[in-house]
C-alpha positions as MATLAB code, in Angstrom:
seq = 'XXXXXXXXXXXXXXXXXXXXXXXXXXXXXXXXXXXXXXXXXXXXXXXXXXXXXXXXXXXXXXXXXXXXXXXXXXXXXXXXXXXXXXXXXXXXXXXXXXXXXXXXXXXXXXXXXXXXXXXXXXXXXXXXXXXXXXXXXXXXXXXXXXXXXXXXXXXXXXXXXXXXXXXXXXXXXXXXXXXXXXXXXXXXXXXXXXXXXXXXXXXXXXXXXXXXXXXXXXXXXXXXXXXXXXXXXXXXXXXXXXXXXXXXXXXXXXXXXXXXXXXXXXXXXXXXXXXXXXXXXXXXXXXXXXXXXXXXXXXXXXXXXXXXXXXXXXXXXXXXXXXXXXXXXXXXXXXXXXXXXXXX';
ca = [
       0.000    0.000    0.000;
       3.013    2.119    0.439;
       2.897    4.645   -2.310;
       5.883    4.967   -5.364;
       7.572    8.189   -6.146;
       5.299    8.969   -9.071;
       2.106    7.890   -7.029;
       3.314   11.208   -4.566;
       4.032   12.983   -7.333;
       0.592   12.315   -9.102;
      -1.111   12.912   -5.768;
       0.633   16.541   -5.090;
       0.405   17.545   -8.914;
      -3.439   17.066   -8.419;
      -3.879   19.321   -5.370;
      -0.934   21.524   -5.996;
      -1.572   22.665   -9.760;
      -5.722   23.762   -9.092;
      -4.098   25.756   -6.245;
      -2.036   27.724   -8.051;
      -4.088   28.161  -11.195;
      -6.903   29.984   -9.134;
      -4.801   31.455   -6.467;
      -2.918   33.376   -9.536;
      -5.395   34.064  -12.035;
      -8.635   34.423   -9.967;
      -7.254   37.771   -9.303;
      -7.487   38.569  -13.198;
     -10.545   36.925  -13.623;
     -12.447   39.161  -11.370;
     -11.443   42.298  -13.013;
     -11.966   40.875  -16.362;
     -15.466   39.859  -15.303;
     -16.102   43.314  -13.940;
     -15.045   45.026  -17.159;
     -17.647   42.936  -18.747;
     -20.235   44.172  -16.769;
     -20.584   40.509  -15.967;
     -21.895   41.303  -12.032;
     -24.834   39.657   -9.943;
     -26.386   41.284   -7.160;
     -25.722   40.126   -3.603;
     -29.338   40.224   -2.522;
     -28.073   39.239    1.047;
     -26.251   42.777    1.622;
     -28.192   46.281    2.653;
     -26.300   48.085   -0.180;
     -27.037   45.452   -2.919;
     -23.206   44.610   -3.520;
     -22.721   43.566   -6.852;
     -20.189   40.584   -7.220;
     -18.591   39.144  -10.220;
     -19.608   35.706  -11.504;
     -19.381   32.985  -13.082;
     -16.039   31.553  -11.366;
     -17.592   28.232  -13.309;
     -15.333   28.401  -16.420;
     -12.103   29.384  -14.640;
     -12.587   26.406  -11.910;
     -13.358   23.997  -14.261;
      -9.632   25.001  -16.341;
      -8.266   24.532  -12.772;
     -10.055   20.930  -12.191;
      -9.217   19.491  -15.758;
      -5.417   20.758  -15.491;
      -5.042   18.791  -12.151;
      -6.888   15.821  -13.813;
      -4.849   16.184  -16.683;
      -1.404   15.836  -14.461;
      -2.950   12.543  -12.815;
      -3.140   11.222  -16.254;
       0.085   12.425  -17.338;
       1.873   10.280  -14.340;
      -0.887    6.999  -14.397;
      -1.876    7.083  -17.673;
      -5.183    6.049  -16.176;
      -8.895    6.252  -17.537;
     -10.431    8.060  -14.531;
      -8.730   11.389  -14.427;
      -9.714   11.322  -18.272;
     -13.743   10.444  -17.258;
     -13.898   12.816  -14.392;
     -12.774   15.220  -17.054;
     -15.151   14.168  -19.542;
     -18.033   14.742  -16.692;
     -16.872   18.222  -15.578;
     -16.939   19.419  -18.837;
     -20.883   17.891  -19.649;
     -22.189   19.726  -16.206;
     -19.931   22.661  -16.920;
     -21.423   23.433  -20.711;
     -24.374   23.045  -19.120;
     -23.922   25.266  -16.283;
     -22.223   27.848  -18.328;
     -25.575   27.873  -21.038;
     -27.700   28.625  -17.672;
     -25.178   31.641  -16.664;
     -25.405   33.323  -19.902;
     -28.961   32.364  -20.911;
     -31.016   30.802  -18.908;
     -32.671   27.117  -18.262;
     -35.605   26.321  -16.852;
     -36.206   24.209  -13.550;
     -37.406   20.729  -15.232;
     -34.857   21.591  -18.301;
     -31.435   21.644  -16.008;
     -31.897   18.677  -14.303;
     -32.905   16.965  -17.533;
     -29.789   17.779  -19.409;
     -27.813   17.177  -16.449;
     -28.535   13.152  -16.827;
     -26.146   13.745  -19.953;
     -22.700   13.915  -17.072;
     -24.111    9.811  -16.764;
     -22.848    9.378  -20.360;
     -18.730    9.493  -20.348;
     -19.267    6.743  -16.685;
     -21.709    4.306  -18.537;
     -19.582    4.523  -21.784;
     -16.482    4.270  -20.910;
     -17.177    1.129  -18.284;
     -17.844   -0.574  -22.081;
     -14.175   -0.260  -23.157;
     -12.644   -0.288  -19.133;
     -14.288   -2.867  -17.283;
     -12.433   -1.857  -14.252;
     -13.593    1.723  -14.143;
     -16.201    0.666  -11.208;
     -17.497   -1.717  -10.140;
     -21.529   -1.980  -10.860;
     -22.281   -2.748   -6.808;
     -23.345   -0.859   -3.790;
     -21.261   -0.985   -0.872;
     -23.253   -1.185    2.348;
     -21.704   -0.625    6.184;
     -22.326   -4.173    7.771;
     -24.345   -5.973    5.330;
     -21.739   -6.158    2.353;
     -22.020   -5.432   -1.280;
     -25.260   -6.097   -3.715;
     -25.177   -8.286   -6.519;
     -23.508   -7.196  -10.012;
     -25.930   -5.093  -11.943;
     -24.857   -3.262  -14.981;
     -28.239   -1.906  -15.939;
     -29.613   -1.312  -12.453;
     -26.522    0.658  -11.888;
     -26.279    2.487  -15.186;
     -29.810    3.561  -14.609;
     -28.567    4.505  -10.811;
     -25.870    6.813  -12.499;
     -28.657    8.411  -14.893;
     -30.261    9.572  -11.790;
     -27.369   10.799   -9.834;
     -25.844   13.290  -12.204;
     -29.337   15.375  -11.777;
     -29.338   14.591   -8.036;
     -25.883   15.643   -6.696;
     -25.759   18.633   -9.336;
     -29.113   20.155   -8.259;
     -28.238   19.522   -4.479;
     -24.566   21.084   -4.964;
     -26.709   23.873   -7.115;
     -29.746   24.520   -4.503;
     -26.931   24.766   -1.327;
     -25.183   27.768   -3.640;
     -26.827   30.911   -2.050;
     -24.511   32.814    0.418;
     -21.107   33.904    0.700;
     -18.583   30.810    1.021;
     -21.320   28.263    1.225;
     -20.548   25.823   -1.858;
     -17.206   26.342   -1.754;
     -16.738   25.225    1.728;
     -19.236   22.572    1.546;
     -17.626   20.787   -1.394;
     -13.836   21.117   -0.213;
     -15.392   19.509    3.130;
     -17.257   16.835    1.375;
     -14.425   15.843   -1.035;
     -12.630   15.311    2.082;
     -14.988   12.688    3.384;
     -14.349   11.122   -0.216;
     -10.898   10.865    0.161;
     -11.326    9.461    3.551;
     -13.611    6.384    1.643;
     -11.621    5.929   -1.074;
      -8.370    5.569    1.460;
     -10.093    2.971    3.647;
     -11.291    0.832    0.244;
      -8.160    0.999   -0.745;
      -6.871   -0.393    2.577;
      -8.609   -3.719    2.276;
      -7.887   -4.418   -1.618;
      -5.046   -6.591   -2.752;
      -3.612   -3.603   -4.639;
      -4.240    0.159   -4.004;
      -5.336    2.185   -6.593;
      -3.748    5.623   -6.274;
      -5.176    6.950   -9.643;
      -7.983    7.001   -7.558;
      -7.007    9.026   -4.533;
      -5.016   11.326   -6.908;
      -8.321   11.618   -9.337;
      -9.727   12.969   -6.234;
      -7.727   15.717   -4.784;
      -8.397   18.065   -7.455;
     -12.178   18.548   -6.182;
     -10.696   19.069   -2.797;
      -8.147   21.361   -4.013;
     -10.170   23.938   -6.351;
     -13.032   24.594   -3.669;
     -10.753   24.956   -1.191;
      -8.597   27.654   -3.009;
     -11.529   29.335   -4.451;
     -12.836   29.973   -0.618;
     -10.458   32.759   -0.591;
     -12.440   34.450   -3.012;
     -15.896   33.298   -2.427;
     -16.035   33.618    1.528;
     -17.540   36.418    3.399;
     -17.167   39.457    1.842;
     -16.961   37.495   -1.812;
     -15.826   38.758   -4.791;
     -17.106   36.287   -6.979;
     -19.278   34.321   -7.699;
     -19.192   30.365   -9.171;
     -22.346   30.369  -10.806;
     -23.939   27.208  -11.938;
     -21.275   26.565  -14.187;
     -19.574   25.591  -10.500;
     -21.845   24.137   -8.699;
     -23.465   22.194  -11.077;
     -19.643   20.736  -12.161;
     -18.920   20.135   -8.067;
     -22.106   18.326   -8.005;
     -21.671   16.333  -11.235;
     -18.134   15.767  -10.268;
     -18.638   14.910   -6.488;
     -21.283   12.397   -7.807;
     -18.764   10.850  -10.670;
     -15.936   10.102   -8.169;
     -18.010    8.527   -5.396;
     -19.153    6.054   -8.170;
     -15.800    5.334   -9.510;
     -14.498    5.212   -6.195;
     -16.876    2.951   -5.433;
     -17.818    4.784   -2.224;
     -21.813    5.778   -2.622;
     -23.161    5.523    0.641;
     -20.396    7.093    2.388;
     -20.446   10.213    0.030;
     -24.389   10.179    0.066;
     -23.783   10.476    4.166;
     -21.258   13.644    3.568;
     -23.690   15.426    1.352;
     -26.897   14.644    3.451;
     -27.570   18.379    4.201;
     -27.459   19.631    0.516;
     -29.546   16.556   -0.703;
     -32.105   16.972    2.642;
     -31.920   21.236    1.209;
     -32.701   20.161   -2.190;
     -35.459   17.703   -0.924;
     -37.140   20.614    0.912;
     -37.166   22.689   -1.425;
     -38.527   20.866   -4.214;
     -40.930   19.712   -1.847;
     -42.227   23.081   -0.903;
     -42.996   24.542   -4.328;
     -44.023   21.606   -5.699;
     -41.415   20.582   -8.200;
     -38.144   22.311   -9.661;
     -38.860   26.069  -10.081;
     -35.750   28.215  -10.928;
     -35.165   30.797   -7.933;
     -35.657   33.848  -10.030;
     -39.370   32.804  -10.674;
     -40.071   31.523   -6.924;
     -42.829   33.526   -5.433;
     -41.486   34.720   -2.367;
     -37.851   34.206   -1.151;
     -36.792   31.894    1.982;
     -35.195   34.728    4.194;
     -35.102   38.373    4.036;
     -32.539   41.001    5.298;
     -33.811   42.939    8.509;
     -33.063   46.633    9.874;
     -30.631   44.888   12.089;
     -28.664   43.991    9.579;
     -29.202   39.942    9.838;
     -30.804   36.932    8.148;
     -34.246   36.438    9.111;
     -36.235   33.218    8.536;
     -39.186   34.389    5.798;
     -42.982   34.110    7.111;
     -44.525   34.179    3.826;
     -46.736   31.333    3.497;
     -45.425   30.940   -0.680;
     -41.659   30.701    0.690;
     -39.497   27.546   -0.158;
     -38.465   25.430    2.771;
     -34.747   25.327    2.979;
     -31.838   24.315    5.418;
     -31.284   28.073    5.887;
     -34.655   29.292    6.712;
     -34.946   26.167    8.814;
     -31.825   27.528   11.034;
     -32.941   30.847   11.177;
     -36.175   30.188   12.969;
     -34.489   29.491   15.955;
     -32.980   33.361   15.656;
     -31.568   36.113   13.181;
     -28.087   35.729   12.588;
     -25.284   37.863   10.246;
     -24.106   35.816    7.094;
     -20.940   35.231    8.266;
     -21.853   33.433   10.728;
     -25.047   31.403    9.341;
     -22.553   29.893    6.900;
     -20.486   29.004    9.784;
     -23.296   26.928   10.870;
     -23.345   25.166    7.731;
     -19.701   24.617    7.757;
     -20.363   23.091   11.298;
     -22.978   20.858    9.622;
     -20.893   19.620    6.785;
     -18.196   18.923    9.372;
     -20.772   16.525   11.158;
     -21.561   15.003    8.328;
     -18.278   14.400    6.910;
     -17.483   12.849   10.341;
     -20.531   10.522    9.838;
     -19.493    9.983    6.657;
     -15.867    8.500    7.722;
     -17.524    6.333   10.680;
     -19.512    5.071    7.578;
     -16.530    4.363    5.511;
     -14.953    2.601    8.438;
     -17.872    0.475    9.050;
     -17.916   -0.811    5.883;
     -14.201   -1.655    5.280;
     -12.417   -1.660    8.080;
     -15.519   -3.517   10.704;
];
């Protein structure tokens, strides 16, 4: 299990080059965003802030060039399909920055990320393996089309979840760097009961912990930019691609409980998928004191937000602390879950 010089080289290649690509040109991007005129308004600020965006394209350069240097040392297949997935949820994120989808439309066209997993696992058999790992109980049986079908429906799921958690300052960012922690932590204890270890794997997987993690510095409390759903939709797609190839479902489906139990709420509450623009009335609202309040208009969306402001007001900064505090919980469940099923 003891890892080869290229296998550390691979591995810090894949966190180190995302790093530097946004910590250097982020700066740059920002400005050339803002000389566009390409600005959203920060709805959660008294002075209506405006804030460049999309980050999406530039984040996605920084993912495929640390995929690309996995691939470069392994020569393996899954840098190359994580790639191939990124890019699918990234067009389509991008299309919805600049023009617009609809709610039923987005998560329709995001069942196209399935296509470079269930593809390629024609030519590499080895790519995953078409079984769900459960804590205790063991695997299920070898499936191909139960699983494909599974994959179909994930893309839509994790993207929209990723998407729908993607509303104040910091948020995504710092939920996805925690959660592709948790992923690492799965694919590391897998890895410690197979005959051979397969670092392509780990290393395939830093990049998603690397480029959310770097972008924080840009996107936390005050941001100055914005992802867009050219980002979250790619984290989501991404996130959602690697726990399958990792072969790590549950255990990543534990670590992103709060943006899929946000998504379910919300979807729930106005009756289907509705973009946000066209919602009737809007979860929270910004009060002469300055903080977050939970919205009592009967027409507003349920969300994890509004659901933690009705116990009391609080500033931004520190309501997205409290989702940082419930990622952290659930990327500690999500471990215990991983260690349950492979090392128990």
């Amino acid at each position: 299990m003891l890892p080869s010089a290229s296998d550390l080289l691979a591995a810090a290649l894949a966190f180190a080059v995302p790093c530097v690509v946004i910590l250097a040109i982020m700066p740059r991007w920002i400005d050339f965003l803002r000389s566009k005129g390409s600005t959203a308004s920060d709805v959660h600020k008294a002075l209506g802030t405006k804030v460049a965006t999309p980050a999406g394209p530039l984040l996605l350069v920084a993912l495929v060039l640390g995929e690309s240097a996995v691939f470069l040392v392994h020569e393996s297949t899954i840098p190359v399909v994580v790639i191939e997935v990124a890019l699918v949820a990234g067009a389509i994120g991008l299309y919805d920055d600049l023009r617009g989808l609809g709610g039923v439309v987005k998560p329709a066209l995001m069942t196209l990320a399935a296509a470079p997993l269930i593809l390629e696992q024609q030519v590499h058999q080895s790519l995953y393996t078409a079984q769900i790992y459960f804590p205790f109980f063991g695997s299920t049986g070898t499936h191909y089309i139960i699983f494909a079908i599974l994959i179909v429906a994930a893309m839509p799921v994790s993207s929209n979840a990723f998407n729908m958690l993607d509303s104040f300052n910091g948020e995504i960012s710092s939920f996805t760097a925690i959660a592709a922690f948790a992923l690492i932590a799965g694919i590391v204890m897998r890895g410690y009961v197979t005959p051979v270890f397969n670092w392509d794997r780990l290393a395939a997987t830093l990049p998603l912990a690397a480029v959310p993690l770097s972008f924080y510095f840009y996107n936390r409390f005050p941001s100055r930019i914005f992802d867009g759903d050219s980002g979250s939709l790619m984290f989501g797609a991404t996130y959602a691609a690697l726990a399958i190839m990792g072969g790590v479902e549950i255990a990543a489906l534990v670590a992103a409980i709060p943006a899929v139990l946000n998504s379910y709420y919300i979807i729930v509450s106005v009756k289907g998928f509705v973009e946000h623009k066209k919602m009737g009335a809007r979860p929270t609202y910004l009060g002469d004191d300055g903080k977050l309040h939970a919205s009592d208009q009967p027409g507003a969306p349920t969300t994890l937000v509004r659901m933690i402001l009705l116990g009391s007001p609080m500033g931004e900064k520190d309501l997205v602390k409290s989702i940082i505090a419930l990622a952290a919980f659930a990327c500690l469940l999500s471990i215990i879950t991983s260690a349950m099923t492979w090392l128990i």
